[in-house]
KOLZALO-583063 format. One record per residue (C-alpha): residue number from 1; x, y, z; chain. Coordinates in pm, 1 decimal, decimal comma, always signed. Each point is the difference from the previous one (the first is absolute). Layout:
BEGIN
> k / xx / yy / zz / c
> NUM / X / Y / Z / A;
...
***
This chain:
BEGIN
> k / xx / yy / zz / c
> 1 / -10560,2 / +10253,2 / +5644,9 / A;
> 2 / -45,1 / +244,4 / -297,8 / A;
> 3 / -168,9 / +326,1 / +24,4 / A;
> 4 / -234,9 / +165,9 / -243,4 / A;
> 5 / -45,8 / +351,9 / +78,5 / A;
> 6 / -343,2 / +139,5 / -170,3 / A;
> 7 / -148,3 / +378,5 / -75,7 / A;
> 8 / -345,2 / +67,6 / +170,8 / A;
> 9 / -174,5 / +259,5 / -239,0 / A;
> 10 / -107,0 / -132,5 / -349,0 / A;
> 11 / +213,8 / -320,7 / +55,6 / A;
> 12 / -168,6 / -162,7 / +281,7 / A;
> 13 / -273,8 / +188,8 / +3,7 / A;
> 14 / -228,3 / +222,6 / -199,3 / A;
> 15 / +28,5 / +338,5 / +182,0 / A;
> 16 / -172,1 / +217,8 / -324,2 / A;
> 17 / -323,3 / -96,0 / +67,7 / A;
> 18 / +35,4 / -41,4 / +380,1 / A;
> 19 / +119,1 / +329,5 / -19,1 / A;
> 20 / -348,8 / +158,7 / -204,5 / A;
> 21 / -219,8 / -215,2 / +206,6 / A;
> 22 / +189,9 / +140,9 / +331,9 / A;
> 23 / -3,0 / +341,0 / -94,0 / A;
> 24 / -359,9 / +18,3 / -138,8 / A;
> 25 / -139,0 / -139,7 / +345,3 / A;
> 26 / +228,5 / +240,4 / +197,7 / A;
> 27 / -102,2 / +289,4 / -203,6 / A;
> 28 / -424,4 / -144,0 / +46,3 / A;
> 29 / +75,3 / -51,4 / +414,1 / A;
> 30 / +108,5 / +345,3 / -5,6 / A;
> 31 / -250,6 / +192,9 / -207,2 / A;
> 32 / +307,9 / +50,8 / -203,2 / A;
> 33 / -91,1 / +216,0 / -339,7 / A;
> 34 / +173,6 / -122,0 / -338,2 / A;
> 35 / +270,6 / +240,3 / +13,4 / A;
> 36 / +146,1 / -128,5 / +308,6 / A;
> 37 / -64,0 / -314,8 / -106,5 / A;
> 38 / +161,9 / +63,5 / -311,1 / A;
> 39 / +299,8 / +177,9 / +175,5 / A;
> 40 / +50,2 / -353,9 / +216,7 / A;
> 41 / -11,8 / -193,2 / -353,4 / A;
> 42 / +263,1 / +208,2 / -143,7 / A;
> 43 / +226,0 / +79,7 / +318,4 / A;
> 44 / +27,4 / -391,1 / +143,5 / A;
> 45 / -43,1 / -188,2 / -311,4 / A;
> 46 / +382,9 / -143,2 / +47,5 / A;
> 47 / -5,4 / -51,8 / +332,3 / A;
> 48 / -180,2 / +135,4 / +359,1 / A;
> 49 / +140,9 / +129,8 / +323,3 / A;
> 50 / -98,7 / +213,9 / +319,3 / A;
> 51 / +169,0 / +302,4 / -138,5 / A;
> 52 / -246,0 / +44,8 / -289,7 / A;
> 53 / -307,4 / +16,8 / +183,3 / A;
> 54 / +200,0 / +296,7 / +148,3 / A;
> 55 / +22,3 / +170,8 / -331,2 / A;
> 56 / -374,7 / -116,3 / -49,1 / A;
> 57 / -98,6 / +206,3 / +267,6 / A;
> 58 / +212,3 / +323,8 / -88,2 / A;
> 59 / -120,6 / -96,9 / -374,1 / A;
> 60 / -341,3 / +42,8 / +176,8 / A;
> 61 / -46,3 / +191,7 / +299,4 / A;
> 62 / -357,9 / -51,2 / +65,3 / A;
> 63 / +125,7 / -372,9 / +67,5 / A;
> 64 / -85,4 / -83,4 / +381,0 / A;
> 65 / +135,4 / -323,7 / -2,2 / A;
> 66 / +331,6 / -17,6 / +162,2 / A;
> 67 / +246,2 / -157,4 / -205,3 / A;
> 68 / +126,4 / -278,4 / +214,7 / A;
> 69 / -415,0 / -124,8 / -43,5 / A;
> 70 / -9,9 / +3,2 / -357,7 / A;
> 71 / +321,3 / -143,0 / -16,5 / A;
> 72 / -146,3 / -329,8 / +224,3 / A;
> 73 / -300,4 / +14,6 / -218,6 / A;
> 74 / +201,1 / -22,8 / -322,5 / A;
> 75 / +169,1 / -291,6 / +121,4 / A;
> 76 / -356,4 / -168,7 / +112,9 / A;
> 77 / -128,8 / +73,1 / -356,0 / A;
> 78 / +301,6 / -144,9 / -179,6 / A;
> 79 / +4,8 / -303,7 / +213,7 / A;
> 80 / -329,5 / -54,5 / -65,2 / A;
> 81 / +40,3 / +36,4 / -357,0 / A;
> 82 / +280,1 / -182,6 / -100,4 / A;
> 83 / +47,3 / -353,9 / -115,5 / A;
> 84 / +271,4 / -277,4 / -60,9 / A;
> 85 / -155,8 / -229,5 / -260,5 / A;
> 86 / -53,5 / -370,2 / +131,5 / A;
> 87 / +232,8 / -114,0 / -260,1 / A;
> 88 / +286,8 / +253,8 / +104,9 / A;
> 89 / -38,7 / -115,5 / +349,8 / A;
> 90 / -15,8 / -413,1 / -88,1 / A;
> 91 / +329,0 / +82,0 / -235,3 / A;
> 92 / +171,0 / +168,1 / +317,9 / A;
> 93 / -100,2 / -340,6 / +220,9 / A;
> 94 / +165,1 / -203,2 / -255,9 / A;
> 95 / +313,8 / +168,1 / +13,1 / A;
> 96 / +35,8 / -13,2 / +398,5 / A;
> 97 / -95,8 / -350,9 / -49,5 / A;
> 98 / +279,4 / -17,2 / -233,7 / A;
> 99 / +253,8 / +132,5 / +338,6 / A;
> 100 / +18,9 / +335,3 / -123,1 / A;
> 101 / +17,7 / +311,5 / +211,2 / A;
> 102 / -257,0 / +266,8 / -83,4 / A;
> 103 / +65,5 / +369,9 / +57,3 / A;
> 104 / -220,9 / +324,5 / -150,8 / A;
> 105 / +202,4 / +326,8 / -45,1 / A;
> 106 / -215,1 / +317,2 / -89,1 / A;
> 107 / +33,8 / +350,2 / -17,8 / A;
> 108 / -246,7 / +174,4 / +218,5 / A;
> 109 / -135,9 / +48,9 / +389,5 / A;
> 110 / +45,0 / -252,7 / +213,8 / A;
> 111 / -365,7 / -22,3 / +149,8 / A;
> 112 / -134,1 / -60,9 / -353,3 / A;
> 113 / +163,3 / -225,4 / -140,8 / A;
> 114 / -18,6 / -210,7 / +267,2 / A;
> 115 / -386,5 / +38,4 / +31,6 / A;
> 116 / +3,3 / -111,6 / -407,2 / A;
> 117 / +203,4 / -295,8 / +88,0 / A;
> 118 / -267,4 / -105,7 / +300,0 / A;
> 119 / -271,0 / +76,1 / -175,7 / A;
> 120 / +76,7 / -204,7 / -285,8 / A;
> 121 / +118,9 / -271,4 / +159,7 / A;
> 122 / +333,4 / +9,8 / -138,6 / A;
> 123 / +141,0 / +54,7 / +407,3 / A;
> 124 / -66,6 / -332,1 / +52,2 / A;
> 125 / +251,9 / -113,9 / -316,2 / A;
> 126 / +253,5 / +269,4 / +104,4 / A;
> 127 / +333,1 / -62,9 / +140,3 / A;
> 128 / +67,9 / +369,9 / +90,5 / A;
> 129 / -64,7 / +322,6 / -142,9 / A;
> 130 / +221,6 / +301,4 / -13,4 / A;
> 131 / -227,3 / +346,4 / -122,5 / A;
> 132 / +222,3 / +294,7 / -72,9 / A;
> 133 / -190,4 / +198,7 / +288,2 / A;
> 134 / +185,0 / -271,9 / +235,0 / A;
> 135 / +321,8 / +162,2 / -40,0 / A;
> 136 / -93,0 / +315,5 / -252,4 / A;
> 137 / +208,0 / -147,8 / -248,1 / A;
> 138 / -164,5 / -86,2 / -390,2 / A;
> 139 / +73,7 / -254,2 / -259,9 / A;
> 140 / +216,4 / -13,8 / -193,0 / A;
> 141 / +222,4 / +53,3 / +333,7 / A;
> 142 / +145,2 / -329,4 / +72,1 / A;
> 143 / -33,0 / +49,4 / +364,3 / A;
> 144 / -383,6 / -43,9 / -59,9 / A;
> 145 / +47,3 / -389,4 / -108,5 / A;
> 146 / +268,9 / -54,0 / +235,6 / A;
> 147 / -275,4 / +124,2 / +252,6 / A;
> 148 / -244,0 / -262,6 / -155,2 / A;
> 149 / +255,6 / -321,4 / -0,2 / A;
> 150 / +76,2 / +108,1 / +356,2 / A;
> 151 / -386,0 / -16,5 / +102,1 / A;
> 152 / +11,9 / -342,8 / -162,1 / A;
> 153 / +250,8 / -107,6 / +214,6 / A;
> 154 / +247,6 / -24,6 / -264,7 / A;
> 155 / +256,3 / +222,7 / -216,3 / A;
> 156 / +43,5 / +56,6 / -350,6 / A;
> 157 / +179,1 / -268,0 / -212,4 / A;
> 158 / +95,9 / -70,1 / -349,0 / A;
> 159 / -322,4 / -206,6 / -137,2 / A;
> 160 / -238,3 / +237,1 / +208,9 / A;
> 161 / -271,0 / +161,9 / -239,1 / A;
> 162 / -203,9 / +344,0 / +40,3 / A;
> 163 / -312,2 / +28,8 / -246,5 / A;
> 164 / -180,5 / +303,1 / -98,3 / A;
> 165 / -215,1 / +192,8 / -241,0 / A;
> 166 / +252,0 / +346,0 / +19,1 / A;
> 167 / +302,8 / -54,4 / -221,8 / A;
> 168 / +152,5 / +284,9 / +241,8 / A;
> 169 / -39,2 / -73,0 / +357,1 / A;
> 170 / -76,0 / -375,2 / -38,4 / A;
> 171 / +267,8 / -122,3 / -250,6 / A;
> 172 / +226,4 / +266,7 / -6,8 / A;
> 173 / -6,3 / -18,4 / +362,6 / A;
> 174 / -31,7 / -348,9 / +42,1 / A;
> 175 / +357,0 / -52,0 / -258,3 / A;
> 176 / +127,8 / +279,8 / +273,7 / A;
> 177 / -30,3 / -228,3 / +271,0 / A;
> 178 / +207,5 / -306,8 / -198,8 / A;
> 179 / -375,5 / -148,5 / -47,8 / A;
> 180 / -127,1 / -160,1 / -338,6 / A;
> 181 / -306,7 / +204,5 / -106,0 / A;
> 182 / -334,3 / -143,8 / -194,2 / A;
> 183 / -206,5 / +287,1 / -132,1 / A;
> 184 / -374,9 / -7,3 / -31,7 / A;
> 185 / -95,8 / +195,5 / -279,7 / A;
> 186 / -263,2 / +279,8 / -20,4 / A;
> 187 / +220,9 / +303,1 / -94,4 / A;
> 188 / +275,7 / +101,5 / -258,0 / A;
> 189 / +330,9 / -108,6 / +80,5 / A;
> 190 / +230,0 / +294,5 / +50,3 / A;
> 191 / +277,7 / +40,4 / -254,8 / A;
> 192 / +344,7 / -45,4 / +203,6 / A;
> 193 / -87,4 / -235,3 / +218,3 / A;
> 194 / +148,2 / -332,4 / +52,8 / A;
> 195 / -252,6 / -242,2 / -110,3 / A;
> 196 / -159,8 / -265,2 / +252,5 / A;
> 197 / +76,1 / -384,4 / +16,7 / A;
> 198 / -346,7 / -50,1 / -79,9 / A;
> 199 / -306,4 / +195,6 / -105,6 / A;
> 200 / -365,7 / -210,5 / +38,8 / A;
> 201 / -385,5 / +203,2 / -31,5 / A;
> 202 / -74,6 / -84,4 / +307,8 / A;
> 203 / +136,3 / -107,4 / +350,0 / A;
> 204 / -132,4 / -369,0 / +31,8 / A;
> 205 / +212,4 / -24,6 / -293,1 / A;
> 206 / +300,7 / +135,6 / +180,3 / A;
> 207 / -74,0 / -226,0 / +273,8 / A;
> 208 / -3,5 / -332,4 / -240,6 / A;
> 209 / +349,1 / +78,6 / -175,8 / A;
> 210 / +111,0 / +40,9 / +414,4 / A;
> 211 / -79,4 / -346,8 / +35,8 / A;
> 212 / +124,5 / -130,0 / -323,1 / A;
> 213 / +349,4 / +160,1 / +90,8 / A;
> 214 / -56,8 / -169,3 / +362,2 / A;
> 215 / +366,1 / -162,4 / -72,5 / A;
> 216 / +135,3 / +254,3 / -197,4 / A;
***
């Protein structure tokens, strides 16, 4: 069995405007005022974790919320906000139809990304997941896709692809960890770095050159 290993954030999913829409209804559930809404826009607009609703409340002091309920709030919001097109999930279907093993790899806390992939229904097309909170290591560490083969009951092999929208954590990491590496485009490519197999605007596209290569 092959293994595709796939991003979360902005290749599976569309976590920009999950993101807005999460922190706008936070900020409203909280009588929130724009500047600490505006300081949660700027301050997790990468990624989210229990330690910044920490620095919120220093940030903040007047803050009674403790941190650890914002925190499970955040992660309500976002699961409640974000979505896996129909046509990303039907493309993922096909490809374990196909006998291929599928694993998701992202950077970020556990809890979270685990709520995106239940919430979207992408849990349900997901061989295992491996979240750099699981073991507080980060793309482009190999150890993180080693993490994610393993939860698919497999290992890395030659033939094994990782796709992603970062050309630094996904493919750079992804060549790191003796994968092939489709990009999906959205940003500059980085002078310096090794170019992918494949580049395609979006990741149903990705998905369809999988299956072409089924054999290859």
């Amino acid at each position: 069995m092959r293994l595709a290993i796939f991003d979360l954030d902005g290749t599976l999913v569309d976590r920009t405007s999950a993101f807005t829409d999460a922190i706008a209804t936070l900020s409203d559930d909280h009588g929130f005022g724009p500047e600490i809404e505006r300081w949660l826009l700027t301050e997790l607009a990468d990624q989210a974790d229990r330690g910044d609703f920490e620095r919120l409340r220093v940030a903040f002091p007047a803050i009674s919320e403790s941190a650890d309920h914002l925190w499970r709030v955040y992660i309500d919001r976002m699961a409640a906000s974000v979505r896996c097109r129909p046509a990303v999930l039907d493309s993922l279907a096909k490809l374990k139809e196909a006998g291929w093993s599928v694993g998701v790899a992202p950077n970020g806390a556990s809890d979270i990304q685990r709520a995106k992939a239940r919430a979207t229904g992408l849990a349900e097309l997901i061989d295992g997941i491996a979240a750099s909170g699981d073991i507080d290591v980060r793309k482009p560490d190999p150890r993180l896709f080693e993490l994610a083969a393993a939860r698919c009951g497999t290992q890395l092999t030659p033939g094994d692809w990782m796709t992603g929208d970062n050309p630094e954590t996904d493919i750079a990491g992804g060549y790191r960890a003796g994968l092939r590496a489709i990009w999906v485009r959205g940003r500059p490519w980085p002078d310096g770095l090794t170019t992918p197999h494949h580049a395609v605007d979006d990741v149903t596209d990705a998905i369809d050159y999988l299956l072409a290569h089924s054999s290859g």
